[in-house]
C-alpha positions in Angstrom: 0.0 0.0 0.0 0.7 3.5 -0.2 1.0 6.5 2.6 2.0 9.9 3.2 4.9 9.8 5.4 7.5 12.2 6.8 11.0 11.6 8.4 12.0 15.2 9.7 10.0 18.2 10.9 9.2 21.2 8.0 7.5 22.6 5.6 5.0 20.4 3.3 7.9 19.3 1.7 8.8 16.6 3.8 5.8 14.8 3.3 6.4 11.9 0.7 4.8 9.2 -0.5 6.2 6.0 0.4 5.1 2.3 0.4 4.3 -0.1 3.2 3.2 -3.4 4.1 -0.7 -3.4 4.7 -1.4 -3.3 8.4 -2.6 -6.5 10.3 -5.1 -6.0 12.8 -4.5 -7.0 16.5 -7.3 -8.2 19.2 -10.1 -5.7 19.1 -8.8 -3.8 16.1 -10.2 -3.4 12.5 -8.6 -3.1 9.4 -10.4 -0.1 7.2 -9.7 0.6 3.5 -9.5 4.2 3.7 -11.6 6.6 1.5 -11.5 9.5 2.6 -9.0 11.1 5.5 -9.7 14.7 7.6 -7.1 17.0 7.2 -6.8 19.4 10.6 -4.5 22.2 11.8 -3.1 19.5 14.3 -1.7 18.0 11.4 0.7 21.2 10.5 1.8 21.5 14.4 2.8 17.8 14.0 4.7 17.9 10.9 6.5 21.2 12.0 6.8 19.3 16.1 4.9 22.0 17.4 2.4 19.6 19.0 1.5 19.5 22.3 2.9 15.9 22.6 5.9 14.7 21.2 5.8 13.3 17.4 7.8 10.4 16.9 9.4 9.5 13.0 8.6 8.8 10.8 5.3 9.8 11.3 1.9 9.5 9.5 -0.4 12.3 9.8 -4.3 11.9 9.6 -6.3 11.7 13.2 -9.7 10.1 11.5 -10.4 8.2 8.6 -13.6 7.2 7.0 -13.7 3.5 4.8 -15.0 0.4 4.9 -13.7 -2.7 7.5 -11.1 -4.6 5.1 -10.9 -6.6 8.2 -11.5 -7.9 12.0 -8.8 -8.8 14.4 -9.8 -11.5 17.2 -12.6 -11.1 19.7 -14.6 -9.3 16.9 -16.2 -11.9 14.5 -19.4 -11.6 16.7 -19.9 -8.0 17.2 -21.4 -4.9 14.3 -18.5 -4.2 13.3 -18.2 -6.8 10.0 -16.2 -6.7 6.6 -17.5 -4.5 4.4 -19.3 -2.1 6.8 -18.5 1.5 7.1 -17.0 3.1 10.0 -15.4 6.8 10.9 -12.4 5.6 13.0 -10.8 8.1 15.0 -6.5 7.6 15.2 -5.4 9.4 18.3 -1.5 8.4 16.9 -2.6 9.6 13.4 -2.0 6.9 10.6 -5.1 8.2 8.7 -3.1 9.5 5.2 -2.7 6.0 4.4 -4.7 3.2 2.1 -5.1 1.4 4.6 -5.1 1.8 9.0 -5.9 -0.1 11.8 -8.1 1.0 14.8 -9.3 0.3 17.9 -12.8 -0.6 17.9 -13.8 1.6 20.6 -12.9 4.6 18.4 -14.8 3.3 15.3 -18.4 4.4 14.8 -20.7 2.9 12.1 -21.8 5.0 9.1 -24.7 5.4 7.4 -25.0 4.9 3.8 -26.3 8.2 3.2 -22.9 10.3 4.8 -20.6 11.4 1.6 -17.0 9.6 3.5 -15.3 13.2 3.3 -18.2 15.0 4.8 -18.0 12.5 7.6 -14.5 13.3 8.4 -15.3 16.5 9.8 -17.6 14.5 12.3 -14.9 13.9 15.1 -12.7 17.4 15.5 -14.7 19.8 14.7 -18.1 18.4 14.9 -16.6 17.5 18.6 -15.0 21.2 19.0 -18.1 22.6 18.2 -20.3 20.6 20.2 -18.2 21.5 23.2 -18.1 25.2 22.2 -22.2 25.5 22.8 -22.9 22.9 25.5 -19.2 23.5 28.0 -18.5 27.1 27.4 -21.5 29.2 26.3 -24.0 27.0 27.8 -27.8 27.6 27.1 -28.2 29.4 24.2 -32.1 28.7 23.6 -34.0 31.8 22.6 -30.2 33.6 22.3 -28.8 35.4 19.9 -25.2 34.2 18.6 -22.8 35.8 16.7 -20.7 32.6 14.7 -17.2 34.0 13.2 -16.0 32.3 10.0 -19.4 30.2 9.5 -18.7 29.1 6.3 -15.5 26.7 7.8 -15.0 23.1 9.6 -15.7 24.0 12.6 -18.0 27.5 12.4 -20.1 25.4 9.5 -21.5 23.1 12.3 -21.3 25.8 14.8 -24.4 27.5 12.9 -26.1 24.1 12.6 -25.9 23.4 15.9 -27.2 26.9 17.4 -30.2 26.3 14.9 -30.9 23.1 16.5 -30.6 24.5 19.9 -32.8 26.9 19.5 -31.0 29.8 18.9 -33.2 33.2 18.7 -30.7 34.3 15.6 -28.1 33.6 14.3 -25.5 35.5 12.3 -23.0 34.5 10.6 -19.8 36.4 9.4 -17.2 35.5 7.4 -15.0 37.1 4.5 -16.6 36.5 1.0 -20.3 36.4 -0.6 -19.5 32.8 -1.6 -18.8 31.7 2.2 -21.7 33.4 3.2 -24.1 32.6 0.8 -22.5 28.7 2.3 -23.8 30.0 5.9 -27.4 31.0 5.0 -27.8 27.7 3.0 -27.0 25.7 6.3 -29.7 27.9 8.3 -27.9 31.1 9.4 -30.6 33.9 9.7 -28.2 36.9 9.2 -24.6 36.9 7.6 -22.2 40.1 7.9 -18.5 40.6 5.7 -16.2 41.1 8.4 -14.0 42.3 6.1 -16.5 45.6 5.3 -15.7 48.7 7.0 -18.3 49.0 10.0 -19.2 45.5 9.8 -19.5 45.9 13.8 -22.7 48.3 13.3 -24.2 45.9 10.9 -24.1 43.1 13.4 -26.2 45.3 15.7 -28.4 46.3 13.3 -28.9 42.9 12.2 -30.0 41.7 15.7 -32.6 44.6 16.0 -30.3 47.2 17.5 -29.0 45.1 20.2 -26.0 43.4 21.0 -25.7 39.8 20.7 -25.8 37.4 23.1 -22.8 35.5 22.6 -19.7 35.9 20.0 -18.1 33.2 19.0 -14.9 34.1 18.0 -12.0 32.3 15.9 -14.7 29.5 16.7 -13.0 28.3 19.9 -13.7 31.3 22.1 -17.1 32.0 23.1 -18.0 35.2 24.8 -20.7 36.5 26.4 -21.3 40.3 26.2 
């Protein structure tokens, strides 16, 4: 098989493709034929050894990958998780930018037919971050109004999802093009603003009747309340 490895820290550069010997899987692991791989800042700290752990080499990034089980390793004939079936794994010691990787069962979760494999990747970091983001830090948003900074990306796309589900008053989403907001209103934002217009503060305001918002959240990891 193939994978994207690197041997020193750097730019993208170091990355090469290389060839390897398809994984076996161990007790409790599964062996997935991968489809589709997420692709996270965490990845560019690792490569340049600015993690906040210690990146051994050679090192293959990729913290989730979405395929289908190529195989079982013992103690998991009997269970849902069967050749053939689809699965978002989740690689805490990366290995995802690879044909093929081997993961734990307990971080594998089945997928529906339905979920396109590289939409699903974005299930596990950000769909996590921005879970966290509404129900740890701001809290209870029902009836709220939100502000959601760059709506249109991983993490801010699910972010507006999310508030609309939890029954945010408004919603309004900024970011920095007509194409990323035009991305925002189709996933349910109520208002968008272009940060990058002069007096774009105002424009929120006016946008949530003349009031402040309830929360900002900024750089989508910081929420605020104000």
């Amino acid at each position: 098989m193939q994978q994207i490895q690197f041997s020193e820290y750097g730019t993208p550069d170091v990355l090469k493709l290389v060839k390897a010997d398809v994984p076996q899987p161990k007790t409790g692991e599964l062996l997935i034929k991968v489809a589709a791989a997420g692709v996270n800042y965490a990845d560019v700290l690792r490569r340049k050894n600015n993690y906040f752990m210690p990146t051994p080499l050679p090192f293959v990034l990729g913290t989730e990958a979405v395929g289908e089980i190529a195989a079982v390793g013992e103690g998991l004939e009997a269970t849902a998780f069967q050749v053939g079936n689809r699965v978002l794994a989740i690689l805490p010691h990366g290995g995802g930018y690879s044909e093929y990787v081997c993961a734990n069962n307990q971080f594998c979760v089945p997928l529906p037919p339905q979920i396109e494999a590289a939409k699903a990747t974005a299930i596990f970091v950000q769909g996590s971050t921005a879970y966290l983001i509404l129900n740890q830090v701001a809290g209870e948003i029902a009836g709220k109004s939100i502000l959601i900074h760059a709506a249109a990306g991983g993490v801010g796309s699910i972010l507006v999802q999310l508030a609309k589900l939890g029954g945010a008053a408004k919603v309004i989403a900024a970011s920095s093009s007509e194409e990323k907001l035009a991305t925002a209103r189709s996933i349910g934002a109520d208002e968008t603003v272009n940060y990058s217009d002069a007096g774009w503060t105002k424009k929120v305001v006016e946008a949530n009747g003349g009031k402040k918002v309830d929360f900002i959240l900024a750089e989508v990891d910081v929420a605020t309340k104000v």
